[in-house]
N, C-alpha and C positions, 0 to 999 in steps of 0.2 A: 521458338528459339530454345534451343537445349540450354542446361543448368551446369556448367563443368566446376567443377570443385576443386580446387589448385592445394588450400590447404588441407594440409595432413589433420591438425584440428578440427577445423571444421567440417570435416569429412568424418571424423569418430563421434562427432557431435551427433551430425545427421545422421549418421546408423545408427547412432543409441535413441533417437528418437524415434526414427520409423523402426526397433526393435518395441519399443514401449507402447507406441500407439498405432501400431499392427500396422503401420502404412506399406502399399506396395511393391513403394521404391523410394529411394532416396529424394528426390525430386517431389513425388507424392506429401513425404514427411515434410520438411521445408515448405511446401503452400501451406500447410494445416498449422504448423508452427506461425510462419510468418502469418497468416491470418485472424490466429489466436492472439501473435502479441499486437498486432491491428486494430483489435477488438477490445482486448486489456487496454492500450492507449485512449483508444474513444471516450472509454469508461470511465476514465482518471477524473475527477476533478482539478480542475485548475488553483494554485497556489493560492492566488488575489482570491477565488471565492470562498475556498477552504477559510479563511483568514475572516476575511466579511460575517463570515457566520459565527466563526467565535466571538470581532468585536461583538455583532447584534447579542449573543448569551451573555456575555459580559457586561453589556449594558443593562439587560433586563435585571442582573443583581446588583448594580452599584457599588460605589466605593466603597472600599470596604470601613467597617464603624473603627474611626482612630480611637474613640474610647473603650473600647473592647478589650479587657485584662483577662488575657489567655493564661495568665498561673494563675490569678482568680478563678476562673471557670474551671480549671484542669484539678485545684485542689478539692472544690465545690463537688466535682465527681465521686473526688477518691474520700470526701467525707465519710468519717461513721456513722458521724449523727441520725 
């Protein structure tokens, strides 16, 4: 089934891609493209597990120490002693 390309956009789209990645035709370009962004999609990780793995790292440090005096420590640096 042929590819007909109605917009005027999307038609400069496709020649600036099959211009860039030597394809050798309009048609040609847009498989390589759409199977590129096909591939980039596979490869995504999913939100909920992206997330799962920060709580599990965030776990492994704990809450943080409430008694922890950060202008203590930050003057403690900047001592001359």
């Amino acid at each position: 089934m042929p590819l007909y390309i109605r917009d005027d956009e999307v038609d400069a789209l496709a020649a600036e891609v099959q211009r860039r990645t030597g394809a050798s035709t309009k048609t040609e370009a847009v498989r390589q493209a759409l199977q590129r962004e096909i591939a980039r999609i596979a490869q995504e990780v999913p939100l909920r597990q992206r997330l799962a793995e920060l709580r599990k790292q965030a776990e492994m440090y704990g809450l943080p120490n409430r008694d922890f005096d950060m202008k203590k420590f930050s003057d403690e640096l900047w001592d001359d002693e």
